[in-house]
C-alpha positions in Angstrom: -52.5 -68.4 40.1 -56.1 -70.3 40.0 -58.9 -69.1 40.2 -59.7 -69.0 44.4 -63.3 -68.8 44.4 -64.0 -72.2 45.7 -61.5 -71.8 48.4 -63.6 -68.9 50.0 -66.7 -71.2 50.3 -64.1 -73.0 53.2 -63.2 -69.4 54.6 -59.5 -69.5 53.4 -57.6 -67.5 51.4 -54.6 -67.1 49.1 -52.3 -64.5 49.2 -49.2 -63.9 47.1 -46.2 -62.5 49.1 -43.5 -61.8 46.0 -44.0 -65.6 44.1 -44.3 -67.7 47.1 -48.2 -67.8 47.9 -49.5 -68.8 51.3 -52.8 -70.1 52.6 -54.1 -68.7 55.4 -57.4 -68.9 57.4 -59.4 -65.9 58.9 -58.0 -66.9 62.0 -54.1 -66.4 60.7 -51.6 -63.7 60.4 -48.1 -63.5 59.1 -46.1 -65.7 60.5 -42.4 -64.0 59.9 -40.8 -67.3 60.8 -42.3 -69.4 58.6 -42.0 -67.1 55.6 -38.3 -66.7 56.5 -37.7 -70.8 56.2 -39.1 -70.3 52.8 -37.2 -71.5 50.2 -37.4 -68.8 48.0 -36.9 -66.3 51.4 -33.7 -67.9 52.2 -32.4 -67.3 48.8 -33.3 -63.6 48.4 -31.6 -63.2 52.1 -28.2 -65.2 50.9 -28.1 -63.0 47.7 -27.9 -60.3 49.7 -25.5 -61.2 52.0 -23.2 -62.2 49.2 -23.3 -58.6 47.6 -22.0 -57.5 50.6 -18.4 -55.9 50.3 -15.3 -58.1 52.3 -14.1 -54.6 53.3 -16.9 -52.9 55.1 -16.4 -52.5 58.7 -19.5 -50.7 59.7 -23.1 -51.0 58.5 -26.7 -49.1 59.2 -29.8 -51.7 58.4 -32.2 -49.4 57.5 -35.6 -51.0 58.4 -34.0 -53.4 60.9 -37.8 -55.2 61.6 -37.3 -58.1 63.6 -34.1 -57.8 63.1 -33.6 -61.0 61.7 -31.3 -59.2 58.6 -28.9 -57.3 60.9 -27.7 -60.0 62.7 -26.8 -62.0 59.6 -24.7 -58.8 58.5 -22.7 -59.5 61.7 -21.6 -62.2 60.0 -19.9 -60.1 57.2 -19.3 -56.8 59.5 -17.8 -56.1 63.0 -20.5 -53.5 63.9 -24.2 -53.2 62.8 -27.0 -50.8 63.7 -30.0 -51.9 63.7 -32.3 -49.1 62.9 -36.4 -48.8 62.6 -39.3 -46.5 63.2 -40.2 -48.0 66.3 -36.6 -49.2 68.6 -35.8 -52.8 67.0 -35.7 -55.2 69.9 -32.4 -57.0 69.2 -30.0 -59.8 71.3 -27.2 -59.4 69.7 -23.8 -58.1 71.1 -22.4 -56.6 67.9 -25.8 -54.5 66.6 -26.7 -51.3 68.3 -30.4 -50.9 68.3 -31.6 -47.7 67.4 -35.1 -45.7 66.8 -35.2 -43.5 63.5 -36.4 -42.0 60.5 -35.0 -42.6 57.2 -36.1 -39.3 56.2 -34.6 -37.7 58.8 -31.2 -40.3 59.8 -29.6 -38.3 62.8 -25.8 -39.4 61.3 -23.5 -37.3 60.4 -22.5 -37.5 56.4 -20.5 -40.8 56.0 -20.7 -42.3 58.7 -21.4 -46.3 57.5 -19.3 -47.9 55.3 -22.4 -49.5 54.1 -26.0 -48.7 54.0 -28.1 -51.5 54.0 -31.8 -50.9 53.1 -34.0 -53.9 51.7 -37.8 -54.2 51.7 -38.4 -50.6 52.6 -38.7 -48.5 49.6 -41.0 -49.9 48.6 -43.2 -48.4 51.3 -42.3 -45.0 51.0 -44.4 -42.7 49.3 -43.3 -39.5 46.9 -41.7 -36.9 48.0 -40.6 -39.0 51.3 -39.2 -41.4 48.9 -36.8 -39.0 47.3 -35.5 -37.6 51.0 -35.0 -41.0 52.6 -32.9 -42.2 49.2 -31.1 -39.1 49.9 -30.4 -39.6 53.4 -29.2 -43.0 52.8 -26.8 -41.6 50.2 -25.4 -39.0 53.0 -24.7 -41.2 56.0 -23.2 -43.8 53.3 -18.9 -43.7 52.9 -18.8 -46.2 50.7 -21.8 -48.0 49.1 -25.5 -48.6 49.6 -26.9 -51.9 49.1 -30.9 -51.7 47.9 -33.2 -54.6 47.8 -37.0 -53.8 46.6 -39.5 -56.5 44.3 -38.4 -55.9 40.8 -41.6 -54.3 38.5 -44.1 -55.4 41.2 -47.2 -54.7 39.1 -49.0 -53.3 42.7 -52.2 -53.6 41.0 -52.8 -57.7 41.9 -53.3 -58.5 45.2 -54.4 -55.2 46.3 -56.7 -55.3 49.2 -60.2 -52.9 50.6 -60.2 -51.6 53.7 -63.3 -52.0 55.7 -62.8 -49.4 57.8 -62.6 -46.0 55.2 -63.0 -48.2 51.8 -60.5 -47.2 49.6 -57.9 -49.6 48.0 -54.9 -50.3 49.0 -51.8 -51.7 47.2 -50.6 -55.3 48.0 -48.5 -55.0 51.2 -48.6 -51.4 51.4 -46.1 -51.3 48.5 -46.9 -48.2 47.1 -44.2 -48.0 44.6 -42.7 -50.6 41.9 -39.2 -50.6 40.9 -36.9 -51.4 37.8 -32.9 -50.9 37.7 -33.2 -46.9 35.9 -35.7 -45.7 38.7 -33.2 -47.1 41.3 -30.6 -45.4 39.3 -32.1 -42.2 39.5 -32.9 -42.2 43.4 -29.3 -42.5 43.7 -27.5 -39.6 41.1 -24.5 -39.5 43.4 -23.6 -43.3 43.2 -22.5 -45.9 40.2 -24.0 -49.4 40.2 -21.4 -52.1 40.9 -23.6 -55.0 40.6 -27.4 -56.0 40.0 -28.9 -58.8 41.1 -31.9 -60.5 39.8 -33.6 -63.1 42.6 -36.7 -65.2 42.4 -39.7 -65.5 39.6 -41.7 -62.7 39.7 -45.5 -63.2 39.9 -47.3 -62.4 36.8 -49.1 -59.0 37.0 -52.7 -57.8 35.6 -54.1 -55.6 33.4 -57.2 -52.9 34.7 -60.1 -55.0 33.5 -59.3 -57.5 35.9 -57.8 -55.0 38.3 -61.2 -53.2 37.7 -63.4 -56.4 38.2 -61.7 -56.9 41.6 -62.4 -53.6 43.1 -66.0 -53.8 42.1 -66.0 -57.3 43.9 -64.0 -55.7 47.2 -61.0 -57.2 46.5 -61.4 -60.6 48.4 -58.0 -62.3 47.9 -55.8 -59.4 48.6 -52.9 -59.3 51.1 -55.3 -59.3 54.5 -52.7 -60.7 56.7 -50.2 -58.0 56.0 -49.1 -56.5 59.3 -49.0 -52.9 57.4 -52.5 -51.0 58.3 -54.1 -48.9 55.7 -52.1 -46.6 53.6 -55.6 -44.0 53.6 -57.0 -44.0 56.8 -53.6 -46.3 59.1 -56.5 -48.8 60.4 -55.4 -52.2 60.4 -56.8 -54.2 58.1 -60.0 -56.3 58.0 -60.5 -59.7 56.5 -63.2 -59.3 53.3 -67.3 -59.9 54.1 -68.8 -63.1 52.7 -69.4 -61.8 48.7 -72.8 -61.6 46.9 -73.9 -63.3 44.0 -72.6 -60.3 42.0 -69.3 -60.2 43.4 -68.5 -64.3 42.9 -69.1 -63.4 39.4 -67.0 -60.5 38.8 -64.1 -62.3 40.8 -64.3 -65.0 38.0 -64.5 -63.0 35.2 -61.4 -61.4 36.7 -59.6 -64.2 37.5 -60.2 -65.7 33.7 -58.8 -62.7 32.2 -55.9 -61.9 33.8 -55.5 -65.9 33.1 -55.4 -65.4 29.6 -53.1 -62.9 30.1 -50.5 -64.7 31.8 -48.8 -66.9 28.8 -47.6 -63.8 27.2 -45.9 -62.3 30.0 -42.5 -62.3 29.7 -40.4 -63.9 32.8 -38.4 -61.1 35.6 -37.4 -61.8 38.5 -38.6 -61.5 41.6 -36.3 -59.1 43.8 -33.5 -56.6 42.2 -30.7 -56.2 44.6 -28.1 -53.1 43.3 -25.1 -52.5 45.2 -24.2 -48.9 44.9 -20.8 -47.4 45.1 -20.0 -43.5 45.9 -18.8 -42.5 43.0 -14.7 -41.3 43.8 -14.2 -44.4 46.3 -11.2 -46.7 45.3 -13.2 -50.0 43.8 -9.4 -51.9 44.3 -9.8 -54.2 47.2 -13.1 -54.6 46.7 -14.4 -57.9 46.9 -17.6 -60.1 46.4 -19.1 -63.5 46.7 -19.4 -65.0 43.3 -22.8 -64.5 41.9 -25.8 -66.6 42.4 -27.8 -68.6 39.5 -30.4 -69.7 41.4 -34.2 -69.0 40.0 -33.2 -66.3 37.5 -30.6 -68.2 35.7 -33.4 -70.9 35.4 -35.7 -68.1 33.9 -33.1 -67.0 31.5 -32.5 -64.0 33.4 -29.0 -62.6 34.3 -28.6 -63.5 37.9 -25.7 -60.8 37.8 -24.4 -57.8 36.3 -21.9 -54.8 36.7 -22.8 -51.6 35.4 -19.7 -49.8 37.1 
């Protein structure tokens, strides 16, 4: 990524949602359909939807949002719900909207074939983490079906709030992910296939991570929808910077620069499908794998671990 600065003397920003980066104004927020007729969007969504099993006939979308995800399972699964904090708003006749709390899923044990749970975890702090992967696990009969970035480093991109000044992780992600800590949230299940989706933005180091703070953080993640992880305000674009603070936001941006050549290549998203272990893998079936971006990276787009 370049170095910004000279973009903030026109009052716009950068911000980096996974690898795709947007530009934004003061004026603008997240525009969910635009990001979802992203390229790299699209692909993340369809890699999903391939990892799906052929013979699941009921699935929970934990995390429902818009519920833009849910009704593309009704394209792989008679009956959906559609669940989220506050009740998903959803026109669709085959998903059932419901309001709830993935640490606390009012289901009794096995009742979805499939959970399906992408872009959540990562916004789940410890020990609430540990419950929710737990009750996912319970209400599951068959498999669970994870999709979180893959080793986010959540130090670039963070963001200051304005309102009670401490930091805050890039999109409120509060936790980063790699295949043995997914693994571990999930003790009762085996892995039948890992997915690797997208290039992965290069992370820091904490000079640079450092540098930023000192200079407020001015192109973090502002247009997140997320509020505050400290104080739950929603958060406020960054002032104009001092003299001080231009500086230290170049001498940032130069290291983590030099930085960047040596990091090796991920990918962008991991996607594990998880299987109860004692279910009959027989008829089990699955859309062939994806190459996409992470073949291109040398990555393996695919894997069974089963």
């Amino acid at each position: 990524m370049e170095d910004p600065t000279e973009s903030l003397k026109q009052r716009r920003s950068f911000f980096v949602m996974g690898s795709t980066q947007l530009e934004i104004s003061d004026e603008d927020t997240m525009d969910l359909t635009a990001y979802r007729n992203n390229e790299q969007e699209k692909t993340r969504i369809a890699d999903l939807m391939r990892m799906v099993p052929e013979t699941v006939k009921s699935v929970i979308d934990i995390g429902a949002r818009d519920g833009f995800l849910s009704k593309e399972l009704t394209n792989y699964c008679p009956s959906v719900t559609a669940l989220d904090l506050e009740m998903p708003v959803i026109d669709h006749p085959n998903v059932r909207c419901l309001k709830g709390d993935a640490t606390a899923l009012q289901f009794p044990d096995a009742s979805f074939d499939l959970v399906f749970c992408s872009e959540v975890l990562e916004h789940i702090p410890s020990p609430a983490l540990e419950q929710a992967c737990s009750e996912l696990g319970r209400i599951a009969d068959q498999y669970v079906l994870i999709g979180v970035p893959y080793m986010q480093d959540i130090r670039h991109g963070r963001t200051t709030c304005y309102s009670c000044g401490k930091t805050n992780p890039p999109w409120a992600h509060v936790n980063s992910f790699d295949e043995t800590r997914l693994k571990l949230l999930f003790p009762d299940f085996e892995v039948v296939r890992i997915n690797f989706v997208g290039k992965g933005e290069p992370g820091t180091n904490n000079l640079s991570a450092y540098l930023l703070n000192l200079a407020g953080n001015p192109f973090g993640t502002y247009i997140q929808e997320e509020p505050c992880v400290h104080c739950g305000m929603r958060l406020k674009p960054p002032p104009s910077r001092n003299l001080t603070q231009k500086v230290l936001t170049r001498v940032a941006y130069t290291v983590r620069r030099a930085q960047i050549p040596f990091t090796p290549a991920r990918g962008n998203w991991i996607h594990v499908l998880f299987r109860k272990r004692g279910v009959n893998p027989e008829k089990e079936k699955h859309a062939p794998a994806t190459c996409g971006l992470s073949a291109k990276l040398g990555l393996h787009p695919s894997r069974s671990d089963a």
